[in-house]
mmCIF entry with sequence, helices, sheets and N, C-alpha, C, O atoms, coordinates in Angstrom:
data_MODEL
# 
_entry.id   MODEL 
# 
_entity.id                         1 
_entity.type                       polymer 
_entity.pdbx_number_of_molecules   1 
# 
_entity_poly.entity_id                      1 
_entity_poly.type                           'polypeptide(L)' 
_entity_poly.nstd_linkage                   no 
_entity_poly.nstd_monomer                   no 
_entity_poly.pdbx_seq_one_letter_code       
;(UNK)(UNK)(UNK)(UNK)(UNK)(UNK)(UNK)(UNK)(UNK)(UNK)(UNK)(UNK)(UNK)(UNK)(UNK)(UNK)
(UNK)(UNK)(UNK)(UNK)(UNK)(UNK)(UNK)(UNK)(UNK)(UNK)(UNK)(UNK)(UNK)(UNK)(UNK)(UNK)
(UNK)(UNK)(UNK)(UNK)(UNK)(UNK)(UNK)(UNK)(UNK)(UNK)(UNK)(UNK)(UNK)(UNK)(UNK)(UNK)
(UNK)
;
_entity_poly.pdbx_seq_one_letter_code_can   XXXXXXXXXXXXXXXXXXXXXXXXXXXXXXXXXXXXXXXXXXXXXXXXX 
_entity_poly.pdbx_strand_id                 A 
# 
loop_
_entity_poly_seq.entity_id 
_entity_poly_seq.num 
_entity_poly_seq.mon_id 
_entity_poly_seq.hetero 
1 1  UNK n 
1 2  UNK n 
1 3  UNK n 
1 4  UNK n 
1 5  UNK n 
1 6  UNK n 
1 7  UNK n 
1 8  UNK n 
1 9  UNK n 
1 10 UNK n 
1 11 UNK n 
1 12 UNK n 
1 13 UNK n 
1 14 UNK n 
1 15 UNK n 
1 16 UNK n 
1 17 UNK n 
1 18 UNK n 
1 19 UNK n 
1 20 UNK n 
1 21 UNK n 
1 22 UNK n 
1 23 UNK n 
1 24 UNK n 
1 25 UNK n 
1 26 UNK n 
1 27 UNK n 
1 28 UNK n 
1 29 UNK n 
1 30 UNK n 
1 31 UNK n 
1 32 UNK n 
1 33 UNK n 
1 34 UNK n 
1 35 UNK n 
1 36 UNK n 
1 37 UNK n 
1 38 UNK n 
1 39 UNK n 
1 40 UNK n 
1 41 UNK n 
1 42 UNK n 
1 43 UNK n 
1 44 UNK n 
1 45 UNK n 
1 46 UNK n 
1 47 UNK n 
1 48 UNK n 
1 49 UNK n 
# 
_struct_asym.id          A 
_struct_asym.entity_id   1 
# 
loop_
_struct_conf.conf_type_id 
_struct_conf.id 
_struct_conf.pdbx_PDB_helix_id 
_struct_conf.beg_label_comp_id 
_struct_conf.beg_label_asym_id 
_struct_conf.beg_label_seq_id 
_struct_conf.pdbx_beg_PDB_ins_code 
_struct_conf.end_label_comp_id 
_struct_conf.end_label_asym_id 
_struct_conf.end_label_seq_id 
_struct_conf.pdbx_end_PDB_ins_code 
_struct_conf.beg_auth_comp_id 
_struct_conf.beg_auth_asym_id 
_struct_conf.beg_auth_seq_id 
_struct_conf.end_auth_comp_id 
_struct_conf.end_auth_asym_id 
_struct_conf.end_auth_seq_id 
_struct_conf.pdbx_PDB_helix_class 
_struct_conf.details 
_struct_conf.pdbx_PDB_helix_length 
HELX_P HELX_P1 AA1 UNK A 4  ? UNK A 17 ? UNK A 4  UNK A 17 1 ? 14 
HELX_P HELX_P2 AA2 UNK A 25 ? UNK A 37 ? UNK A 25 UNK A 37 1 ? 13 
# 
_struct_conf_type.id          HELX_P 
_struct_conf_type.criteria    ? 
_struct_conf_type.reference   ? 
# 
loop_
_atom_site.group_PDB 
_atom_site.id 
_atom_site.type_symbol 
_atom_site.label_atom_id 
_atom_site.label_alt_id 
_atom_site.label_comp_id 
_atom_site.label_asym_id 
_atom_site.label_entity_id 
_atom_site.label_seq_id 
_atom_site.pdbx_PDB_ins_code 
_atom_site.Cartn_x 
_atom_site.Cartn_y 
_atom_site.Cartn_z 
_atom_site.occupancy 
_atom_site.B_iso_or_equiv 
_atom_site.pdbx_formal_charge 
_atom_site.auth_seq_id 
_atom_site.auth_comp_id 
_atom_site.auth_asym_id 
_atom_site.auth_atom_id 
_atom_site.pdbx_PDB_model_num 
ATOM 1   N N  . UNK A 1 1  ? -45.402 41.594 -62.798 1.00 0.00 ? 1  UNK A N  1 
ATOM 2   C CA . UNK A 1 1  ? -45.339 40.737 -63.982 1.00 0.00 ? 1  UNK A CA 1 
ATOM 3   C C  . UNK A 1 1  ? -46.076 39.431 -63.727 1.00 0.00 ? 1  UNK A C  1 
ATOM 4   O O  . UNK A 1 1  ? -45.472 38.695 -62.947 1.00 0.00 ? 1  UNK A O  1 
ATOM 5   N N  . UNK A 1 2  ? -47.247 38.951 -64.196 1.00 0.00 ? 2  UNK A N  1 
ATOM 6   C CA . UNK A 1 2  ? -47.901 38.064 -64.257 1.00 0.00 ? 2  UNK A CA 1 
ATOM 7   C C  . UNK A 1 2  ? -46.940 37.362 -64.630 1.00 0.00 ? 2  UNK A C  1 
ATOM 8   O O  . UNK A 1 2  ? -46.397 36.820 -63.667 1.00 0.00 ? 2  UNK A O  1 
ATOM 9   N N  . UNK A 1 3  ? -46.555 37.163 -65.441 1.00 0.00 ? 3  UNK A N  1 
ATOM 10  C CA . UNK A 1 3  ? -46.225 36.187 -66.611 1.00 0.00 ? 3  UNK A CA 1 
ATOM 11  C C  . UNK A 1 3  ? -45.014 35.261 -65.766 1.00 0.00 ? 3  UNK A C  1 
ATOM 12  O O  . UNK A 1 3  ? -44.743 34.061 -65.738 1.00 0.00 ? 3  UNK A O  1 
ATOM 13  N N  . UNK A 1 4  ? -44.400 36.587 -65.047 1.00 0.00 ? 4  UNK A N  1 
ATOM 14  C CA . UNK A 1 4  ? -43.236 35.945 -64.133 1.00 0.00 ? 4  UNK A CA 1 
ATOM 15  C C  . UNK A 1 4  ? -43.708 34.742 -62.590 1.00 0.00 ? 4  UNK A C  1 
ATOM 16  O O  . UNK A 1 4  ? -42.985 34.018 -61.906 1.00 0.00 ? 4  UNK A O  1 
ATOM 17  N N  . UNK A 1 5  ? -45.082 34.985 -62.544 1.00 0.00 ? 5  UNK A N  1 
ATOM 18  C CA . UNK A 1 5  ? -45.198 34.253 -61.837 1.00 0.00 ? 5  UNK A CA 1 
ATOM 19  C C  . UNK A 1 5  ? -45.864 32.802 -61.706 1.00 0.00 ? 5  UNK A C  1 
ATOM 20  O O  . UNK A 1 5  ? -45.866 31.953 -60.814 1.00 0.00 ? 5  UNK A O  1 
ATOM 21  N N  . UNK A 1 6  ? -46.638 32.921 -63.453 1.00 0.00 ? 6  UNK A N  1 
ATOM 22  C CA . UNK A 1 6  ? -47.346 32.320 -63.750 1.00 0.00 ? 6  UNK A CA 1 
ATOM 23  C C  . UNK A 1 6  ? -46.035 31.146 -64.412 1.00 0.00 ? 6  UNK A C  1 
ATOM 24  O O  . UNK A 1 6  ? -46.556 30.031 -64.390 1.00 0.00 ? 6  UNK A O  1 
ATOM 25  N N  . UNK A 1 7  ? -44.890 31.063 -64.846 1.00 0.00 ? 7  UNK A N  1 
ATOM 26  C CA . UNK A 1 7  ? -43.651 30.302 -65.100 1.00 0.00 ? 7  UNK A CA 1 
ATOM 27  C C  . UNK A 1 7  ? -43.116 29.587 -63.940 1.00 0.00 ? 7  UNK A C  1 
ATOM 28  O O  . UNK A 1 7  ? -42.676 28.440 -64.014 1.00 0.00 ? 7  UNK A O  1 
ATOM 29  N N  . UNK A 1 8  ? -43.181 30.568 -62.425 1.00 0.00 ? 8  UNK A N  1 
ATOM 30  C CA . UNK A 1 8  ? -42.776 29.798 -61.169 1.00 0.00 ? 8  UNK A CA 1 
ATOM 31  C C  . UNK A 1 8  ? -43.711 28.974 -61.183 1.00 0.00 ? 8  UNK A C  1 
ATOM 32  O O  . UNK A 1 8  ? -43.357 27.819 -61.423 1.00 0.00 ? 8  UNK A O  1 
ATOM 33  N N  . UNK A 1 9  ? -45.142 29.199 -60.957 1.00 0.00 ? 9  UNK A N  1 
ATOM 34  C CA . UNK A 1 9  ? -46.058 28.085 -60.398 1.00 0.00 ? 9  UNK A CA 1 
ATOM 35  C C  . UNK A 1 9  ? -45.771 26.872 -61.547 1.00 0.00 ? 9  UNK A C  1 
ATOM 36  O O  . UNK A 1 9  ? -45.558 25.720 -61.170 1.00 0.00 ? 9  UNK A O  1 
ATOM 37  N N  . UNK A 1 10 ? -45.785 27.266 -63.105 1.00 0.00 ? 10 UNK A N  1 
ATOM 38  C CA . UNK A 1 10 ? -45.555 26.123 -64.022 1.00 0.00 ? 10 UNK A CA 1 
ATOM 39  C C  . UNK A 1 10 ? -44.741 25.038 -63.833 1.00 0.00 ? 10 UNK A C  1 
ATOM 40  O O  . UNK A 1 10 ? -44.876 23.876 -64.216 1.00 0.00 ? 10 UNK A O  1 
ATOM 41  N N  . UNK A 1 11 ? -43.425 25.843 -62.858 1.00 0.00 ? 11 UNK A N  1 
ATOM 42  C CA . UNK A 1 11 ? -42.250 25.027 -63.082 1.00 0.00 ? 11 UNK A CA 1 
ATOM 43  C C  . UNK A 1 11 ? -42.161 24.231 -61.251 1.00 0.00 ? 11 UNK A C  1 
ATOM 44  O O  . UNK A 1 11 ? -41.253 23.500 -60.856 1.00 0.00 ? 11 UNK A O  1 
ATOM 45  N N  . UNK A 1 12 ? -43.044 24.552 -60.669 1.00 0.00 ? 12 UNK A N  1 
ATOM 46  C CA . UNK A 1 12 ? -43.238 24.051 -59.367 1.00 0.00 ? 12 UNK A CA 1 
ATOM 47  C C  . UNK A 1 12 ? -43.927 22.784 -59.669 1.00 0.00 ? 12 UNK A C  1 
ATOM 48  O O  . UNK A 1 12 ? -43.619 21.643 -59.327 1.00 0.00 ? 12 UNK A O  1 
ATOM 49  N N  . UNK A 1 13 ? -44.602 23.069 -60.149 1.00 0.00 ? 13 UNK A N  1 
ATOM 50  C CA . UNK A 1 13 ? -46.031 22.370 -60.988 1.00 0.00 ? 13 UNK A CA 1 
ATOM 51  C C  . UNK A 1 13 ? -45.073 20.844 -61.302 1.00 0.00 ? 13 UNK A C  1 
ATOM 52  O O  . UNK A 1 13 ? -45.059 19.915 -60.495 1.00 0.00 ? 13 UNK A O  1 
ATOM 53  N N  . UNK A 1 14 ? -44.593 20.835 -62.137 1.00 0.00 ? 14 UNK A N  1 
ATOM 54  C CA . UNK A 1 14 ? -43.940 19.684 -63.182 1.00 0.00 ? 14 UNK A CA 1 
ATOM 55  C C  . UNK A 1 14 ? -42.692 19.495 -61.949 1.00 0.00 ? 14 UNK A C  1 
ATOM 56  O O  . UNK A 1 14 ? -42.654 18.274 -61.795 1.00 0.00 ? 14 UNK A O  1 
ATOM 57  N N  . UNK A 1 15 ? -42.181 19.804 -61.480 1.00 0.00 ? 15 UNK A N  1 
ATOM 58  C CA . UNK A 1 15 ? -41.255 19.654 -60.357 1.00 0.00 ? 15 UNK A CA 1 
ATOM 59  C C  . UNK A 1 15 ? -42.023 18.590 -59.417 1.00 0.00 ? 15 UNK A C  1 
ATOM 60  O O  . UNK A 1 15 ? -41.639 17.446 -59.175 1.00 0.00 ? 15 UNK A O  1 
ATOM 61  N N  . UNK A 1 16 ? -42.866 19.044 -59.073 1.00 0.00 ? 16 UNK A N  1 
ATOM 62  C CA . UNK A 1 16 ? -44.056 17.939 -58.259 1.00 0.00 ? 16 UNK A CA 1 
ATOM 63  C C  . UNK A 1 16 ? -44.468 17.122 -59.107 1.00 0.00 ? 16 UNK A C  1 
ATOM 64  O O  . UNK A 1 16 ? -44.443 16.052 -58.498 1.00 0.00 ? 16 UNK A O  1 
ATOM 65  N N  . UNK A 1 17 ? -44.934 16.879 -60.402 1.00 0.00 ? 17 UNK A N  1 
ATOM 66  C CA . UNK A 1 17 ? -44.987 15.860 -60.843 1.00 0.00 ? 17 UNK A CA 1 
ATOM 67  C C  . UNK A 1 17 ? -43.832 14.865 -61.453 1.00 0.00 ? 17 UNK A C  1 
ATOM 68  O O  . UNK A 1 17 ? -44.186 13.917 -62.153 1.00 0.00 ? 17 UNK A O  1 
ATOM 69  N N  . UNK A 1 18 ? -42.502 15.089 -61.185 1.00 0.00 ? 18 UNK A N  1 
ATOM 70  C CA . UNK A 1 18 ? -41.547 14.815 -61.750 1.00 0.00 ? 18 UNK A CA 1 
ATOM 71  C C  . UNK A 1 18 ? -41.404 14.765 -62.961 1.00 0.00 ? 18 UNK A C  1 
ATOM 72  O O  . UNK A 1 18 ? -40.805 13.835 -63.501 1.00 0.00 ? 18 UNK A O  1 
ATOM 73  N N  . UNK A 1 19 ? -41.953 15.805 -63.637 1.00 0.00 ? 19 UNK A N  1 
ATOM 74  C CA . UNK A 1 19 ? -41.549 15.395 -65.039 1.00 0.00 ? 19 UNK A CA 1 
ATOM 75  C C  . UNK A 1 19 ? -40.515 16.639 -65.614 1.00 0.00 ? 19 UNK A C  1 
ATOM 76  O O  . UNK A 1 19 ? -40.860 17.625 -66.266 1.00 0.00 ? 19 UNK A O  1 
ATOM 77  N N  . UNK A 1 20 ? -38.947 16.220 -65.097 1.00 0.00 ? 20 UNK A N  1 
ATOM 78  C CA . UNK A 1 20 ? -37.847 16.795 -65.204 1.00 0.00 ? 20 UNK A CA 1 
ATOM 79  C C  . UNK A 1 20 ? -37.280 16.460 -66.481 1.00 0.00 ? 20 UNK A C  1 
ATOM 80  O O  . UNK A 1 20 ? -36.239 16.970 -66.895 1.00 0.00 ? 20 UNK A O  1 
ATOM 81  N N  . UNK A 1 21 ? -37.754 15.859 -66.923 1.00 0.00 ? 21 UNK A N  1 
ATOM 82  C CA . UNK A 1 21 ? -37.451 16.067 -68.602 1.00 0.00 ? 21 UNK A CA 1 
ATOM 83  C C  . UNK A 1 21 ? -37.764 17.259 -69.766 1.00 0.00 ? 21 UNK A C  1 
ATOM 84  O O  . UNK A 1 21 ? -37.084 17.697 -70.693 1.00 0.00 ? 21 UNK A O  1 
ATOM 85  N N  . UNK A 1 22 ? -39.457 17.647 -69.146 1.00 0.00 ? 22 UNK A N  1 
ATOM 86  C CA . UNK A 1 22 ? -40.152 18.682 -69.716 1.00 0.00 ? 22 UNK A CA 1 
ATOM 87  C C  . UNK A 1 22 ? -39.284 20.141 -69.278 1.00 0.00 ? 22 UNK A C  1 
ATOM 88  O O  . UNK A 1 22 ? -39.187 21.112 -70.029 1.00 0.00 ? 22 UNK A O  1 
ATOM 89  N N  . UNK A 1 23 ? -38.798 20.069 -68.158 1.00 0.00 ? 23 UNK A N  1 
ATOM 90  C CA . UNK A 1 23 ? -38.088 21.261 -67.293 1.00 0.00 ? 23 UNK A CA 1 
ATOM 91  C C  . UNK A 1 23 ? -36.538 21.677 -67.878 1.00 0.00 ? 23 UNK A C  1 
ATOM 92  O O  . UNK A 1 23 ? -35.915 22.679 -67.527 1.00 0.00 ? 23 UNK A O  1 
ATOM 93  N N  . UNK A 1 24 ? -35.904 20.273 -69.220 1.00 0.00 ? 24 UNK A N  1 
ATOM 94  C CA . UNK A 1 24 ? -35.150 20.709 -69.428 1.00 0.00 ? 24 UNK A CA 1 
ATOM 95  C C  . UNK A 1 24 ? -34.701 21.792 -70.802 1.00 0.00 ? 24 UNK A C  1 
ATOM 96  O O  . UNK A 1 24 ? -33.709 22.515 -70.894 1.00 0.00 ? 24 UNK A O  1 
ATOM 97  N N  . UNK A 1 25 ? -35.636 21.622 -71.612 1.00 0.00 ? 25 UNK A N  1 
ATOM 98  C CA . UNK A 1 25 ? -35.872 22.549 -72.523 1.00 0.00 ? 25 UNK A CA 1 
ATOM 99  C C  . UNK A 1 25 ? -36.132 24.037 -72.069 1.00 0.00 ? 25 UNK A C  1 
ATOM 100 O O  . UNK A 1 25 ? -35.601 25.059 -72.503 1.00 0.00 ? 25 UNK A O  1 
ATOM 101 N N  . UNK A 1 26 ? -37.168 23.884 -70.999 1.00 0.00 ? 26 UNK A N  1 
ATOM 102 C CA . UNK A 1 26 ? -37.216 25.378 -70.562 1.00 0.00 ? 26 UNK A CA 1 
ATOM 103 C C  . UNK A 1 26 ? -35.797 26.135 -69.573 1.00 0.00 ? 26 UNK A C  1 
ATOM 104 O O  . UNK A 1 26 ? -35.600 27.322 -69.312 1.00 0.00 ? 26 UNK A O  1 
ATOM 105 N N  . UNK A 1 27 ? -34.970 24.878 -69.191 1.00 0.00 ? 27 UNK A N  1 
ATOM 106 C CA . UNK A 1 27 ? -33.997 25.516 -68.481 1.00 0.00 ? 27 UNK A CA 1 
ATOM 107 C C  . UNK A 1 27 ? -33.115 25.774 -69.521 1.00 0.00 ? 27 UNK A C  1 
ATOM 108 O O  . UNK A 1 27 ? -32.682 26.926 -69.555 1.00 0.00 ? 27 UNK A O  1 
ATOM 109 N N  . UNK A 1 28 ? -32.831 25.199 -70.159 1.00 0.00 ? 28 UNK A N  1 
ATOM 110 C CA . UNK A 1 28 ? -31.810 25.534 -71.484 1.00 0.00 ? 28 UNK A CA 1 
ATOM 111 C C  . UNK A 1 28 ? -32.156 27.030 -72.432 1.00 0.00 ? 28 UNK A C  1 
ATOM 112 O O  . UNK A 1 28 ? -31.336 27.540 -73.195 1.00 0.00 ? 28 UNK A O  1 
ATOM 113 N N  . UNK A 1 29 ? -33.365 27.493 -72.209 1.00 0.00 ? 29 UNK A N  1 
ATOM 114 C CA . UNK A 1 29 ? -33.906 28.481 -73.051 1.00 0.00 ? 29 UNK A CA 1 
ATOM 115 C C  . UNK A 1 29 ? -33.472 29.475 -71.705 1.00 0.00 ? 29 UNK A C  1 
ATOM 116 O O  . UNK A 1 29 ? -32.596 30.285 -72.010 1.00 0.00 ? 29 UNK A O  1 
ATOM 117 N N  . UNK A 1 30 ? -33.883 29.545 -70.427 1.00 0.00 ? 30 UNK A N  1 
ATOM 118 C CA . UNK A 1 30 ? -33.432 30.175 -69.688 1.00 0.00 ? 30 UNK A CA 1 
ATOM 119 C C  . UNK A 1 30 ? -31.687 29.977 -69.584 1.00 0.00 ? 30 UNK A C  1 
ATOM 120 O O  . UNK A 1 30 ? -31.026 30.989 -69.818 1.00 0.00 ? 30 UNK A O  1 
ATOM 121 N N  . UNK A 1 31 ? -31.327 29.355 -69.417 1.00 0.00 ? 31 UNK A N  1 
ATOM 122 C CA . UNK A 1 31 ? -29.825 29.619 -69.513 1.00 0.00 ? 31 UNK A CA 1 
ATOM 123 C C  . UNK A 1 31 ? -29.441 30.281 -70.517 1.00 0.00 ? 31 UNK A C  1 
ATOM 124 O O  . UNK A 1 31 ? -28.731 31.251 -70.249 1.00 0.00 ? 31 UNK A O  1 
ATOM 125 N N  . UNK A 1 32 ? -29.688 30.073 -71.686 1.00 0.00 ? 32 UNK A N  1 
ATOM 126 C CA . UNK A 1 32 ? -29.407 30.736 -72.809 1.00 0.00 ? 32 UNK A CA 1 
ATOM 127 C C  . UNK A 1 32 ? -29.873 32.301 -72.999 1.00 0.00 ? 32 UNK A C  1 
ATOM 128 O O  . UNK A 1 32 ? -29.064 33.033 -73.569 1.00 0.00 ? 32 UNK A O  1 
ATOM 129 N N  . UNK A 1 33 ? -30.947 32.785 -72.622 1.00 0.00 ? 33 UNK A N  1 
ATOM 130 C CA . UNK A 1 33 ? -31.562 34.175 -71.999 1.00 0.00 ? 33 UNK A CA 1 
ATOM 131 C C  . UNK A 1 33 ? -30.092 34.689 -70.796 1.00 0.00 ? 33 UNK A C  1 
ATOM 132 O O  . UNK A 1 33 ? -29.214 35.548 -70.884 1.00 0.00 ? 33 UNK A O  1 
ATOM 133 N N  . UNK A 1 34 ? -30.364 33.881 -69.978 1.00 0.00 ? 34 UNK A N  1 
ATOM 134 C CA . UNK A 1 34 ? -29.090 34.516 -68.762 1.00 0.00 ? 34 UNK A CA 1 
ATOM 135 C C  . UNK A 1 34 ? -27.879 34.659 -69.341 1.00 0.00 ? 34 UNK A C  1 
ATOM 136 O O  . UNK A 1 34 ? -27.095 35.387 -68.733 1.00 0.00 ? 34 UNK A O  1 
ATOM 137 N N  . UNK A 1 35 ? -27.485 34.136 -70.413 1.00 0.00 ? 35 UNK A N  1 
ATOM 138 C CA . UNK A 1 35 ? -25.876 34.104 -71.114 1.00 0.00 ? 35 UNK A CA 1 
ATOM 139 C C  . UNK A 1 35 ? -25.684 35.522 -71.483 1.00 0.00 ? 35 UNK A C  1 
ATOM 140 O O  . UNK A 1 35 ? -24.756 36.272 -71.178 1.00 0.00 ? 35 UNK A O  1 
ATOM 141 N N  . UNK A 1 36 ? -26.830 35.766 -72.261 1.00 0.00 ? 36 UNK A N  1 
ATOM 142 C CA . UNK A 1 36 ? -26.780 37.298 -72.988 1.00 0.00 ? 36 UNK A CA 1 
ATOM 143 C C  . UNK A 1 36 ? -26.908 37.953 -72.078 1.00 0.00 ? 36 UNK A C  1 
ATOM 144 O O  . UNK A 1 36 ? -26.191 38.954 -72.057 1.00 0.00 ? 36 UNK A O  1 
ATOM 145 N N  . UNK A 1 37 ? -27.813 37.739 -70.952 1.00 0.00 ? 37 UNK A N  1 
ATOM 146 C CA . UNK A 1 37 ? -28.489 38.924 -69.801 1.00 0.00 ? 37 UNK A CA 1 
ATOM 147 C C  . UNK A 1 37 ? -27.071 39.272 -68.992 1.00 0.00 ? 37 UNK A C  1 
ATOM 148 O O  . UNK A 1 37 ? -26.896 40.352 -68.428 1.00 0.00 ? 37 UNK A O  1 
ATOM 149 N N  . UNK A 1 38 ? -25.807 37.898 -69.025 1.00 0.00 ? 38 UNK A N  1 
ATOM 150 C CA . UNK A 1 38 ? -24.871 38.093 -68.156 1.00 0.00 ? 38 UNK A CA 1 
ATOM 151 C C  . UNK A 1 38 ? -25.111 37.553 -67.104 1.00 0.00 ? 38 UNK A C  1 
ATOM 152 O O  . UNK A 1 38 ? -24.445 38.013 -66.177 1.00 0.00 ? 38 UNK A O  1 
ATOM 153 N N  . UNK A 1 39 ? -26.198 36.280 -66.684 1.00 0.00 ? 39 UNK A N  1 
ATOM 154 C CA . UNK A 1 39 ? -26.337 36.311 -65.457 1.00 0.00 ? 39 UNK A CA 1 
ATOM 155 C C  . UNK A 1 39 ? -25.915 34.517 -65.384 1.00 0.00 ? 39 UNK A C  1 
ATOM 156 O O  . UNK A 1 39 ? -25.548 34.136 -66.496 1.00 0.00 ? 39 UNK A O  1 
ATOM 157 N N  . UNK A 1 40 ? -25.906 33.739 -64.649 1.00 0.00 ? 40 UNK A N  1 
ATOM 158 C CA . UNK A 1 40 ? -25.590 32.415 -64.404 1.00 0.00 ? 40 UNK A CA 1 
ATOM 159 C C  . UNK A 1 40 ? -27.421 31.288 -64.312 1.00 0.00 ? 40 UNK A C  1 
ATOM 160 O O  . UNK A 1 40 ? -28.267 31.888 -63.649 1.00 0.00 ? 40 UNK A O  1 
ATOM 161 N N  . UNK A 1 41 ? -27.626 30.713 -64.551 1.00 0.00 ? 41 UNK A N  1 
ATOM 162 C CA . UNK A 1 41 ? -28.632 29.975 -64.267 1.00 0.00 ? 41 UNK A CA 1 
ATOM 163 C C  . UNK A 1 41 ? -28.159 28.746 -63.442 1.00 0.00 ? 41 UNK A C  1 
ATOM 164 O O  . UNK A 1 41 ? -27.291 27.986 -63.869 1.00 0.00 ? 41 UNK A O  1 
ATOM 165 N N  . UNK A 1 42 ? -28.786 28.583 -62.210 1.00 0.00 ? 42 UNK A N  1 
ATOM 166 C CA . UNK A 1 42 ? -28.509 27.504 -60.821 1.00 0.00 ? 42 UNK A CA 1 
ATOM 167 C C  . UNK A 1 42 ? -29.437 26.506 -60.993 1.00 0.00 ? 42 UNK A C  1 
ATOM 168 O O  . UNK A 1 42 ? -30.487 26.894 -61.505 1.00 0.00 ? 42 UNK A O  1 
ATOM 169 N N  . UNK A 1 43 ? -29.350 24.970 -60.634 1.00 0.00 ? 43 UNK A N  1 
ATOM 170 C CA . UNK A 1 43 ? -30.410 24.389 -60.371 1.00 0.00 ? 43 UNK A CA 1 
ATOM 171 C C  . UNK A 1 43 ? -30.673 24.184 -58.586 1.00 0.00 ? 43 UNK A C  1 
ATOM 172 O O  . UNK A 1 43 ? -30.247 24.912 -57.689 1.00 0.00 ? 43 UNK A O  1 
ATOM 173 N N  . UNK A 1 44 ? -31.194 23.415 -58.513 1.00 0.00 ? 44 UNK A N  1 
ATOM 174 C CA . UNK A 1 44 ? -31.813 23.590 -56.882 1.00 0.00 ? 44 UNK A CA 1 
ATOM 175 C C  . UNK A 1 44 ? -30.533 23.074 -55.439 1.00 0.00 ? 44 UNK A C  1 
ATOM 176 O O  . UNK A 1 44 ? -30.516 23.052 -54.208 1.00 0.00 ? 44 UNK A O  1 
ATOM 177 N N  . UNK A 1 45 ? -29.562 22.712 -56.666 1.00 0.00 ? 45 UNK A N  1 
ATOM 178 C CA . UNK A 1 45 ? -28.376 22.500 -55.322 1.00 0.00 ? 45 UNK A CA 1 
ATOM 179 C C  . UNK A 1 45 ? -27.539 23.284 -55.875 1.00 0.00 ? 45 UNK A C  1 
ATOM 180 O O  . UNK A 1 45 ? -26.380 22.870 -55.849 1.00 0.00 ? 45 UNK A O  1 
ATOM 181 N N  . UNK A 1 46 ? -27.760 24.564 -56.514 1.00 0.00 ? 46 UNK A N  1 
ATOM 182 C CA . UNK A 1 46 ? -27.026 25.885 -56.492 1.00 0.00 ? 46 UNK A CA 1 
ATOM 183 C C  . UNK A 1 46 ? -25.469 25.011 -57.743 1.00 0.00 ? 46 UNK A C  1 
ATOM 184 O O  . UNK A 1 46 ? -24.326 25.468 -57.759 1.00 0.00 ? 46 UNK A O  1 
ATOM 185 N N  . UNK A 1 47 ? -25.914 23.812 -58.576 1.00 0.00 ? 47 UNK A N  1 
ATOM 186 C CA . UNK A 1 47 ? -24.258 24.305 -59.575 1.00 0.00 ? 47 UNK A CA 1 
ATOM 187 C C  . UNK A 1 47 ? -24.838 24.816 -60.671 1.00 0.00 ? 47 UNK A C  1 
ATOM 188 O O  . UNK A 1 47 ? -26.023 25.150 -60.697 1.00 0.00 ? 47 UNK A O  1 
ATOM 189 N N  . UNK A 1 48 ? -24.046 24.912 -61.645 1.00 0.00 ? 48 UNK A N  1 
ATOM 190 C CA . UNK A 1 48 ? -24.385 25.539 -62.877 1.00 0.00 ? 48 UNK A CA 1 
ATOM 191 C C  . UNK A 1 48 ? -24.990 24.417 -63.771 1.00 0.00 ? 48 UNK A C  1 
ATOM 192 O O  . UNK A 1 48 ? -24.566 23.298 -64.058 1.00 0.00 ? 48 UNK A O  1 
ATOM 193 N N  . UNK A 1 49 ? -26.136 25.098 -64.119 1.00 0.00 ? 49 UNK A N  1 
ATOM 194 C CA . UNK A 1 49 ? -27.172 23.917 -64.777 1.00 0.00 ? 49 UNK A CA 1 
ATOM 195 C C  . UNK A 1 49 ? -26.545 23.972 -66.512 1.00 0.00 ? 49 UNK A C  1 
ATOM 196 O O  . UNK A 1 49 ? -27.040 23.241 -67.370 1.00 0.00 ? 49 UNK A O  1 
# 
């Protein structure tokens, strides 16, 4: 899956530039994906984002 990897580098990307504001919309869309999927979404010190 391209696509899956091309989202890691995105989100590495803006992580290095600190712009953790932009990162929170996309984590909220992913959390919200994992709710239905059943799964938990972590941030980088492992609590529930």
């Amino acid at each position: 899956m391209r696509s899956a990897g091309a989202i890691s580098l995105s989100t590495s990307r803006l992580k290095q530039v600190g712009e953790k504001n932009l990162l929170k919309p996309l984590r909220e869309t992913a959390q919200a994906i994992s709710n239905e999927l059943g799964f938990t979404v972590r941030d980088d010190q492992g609590a529930i984002a």
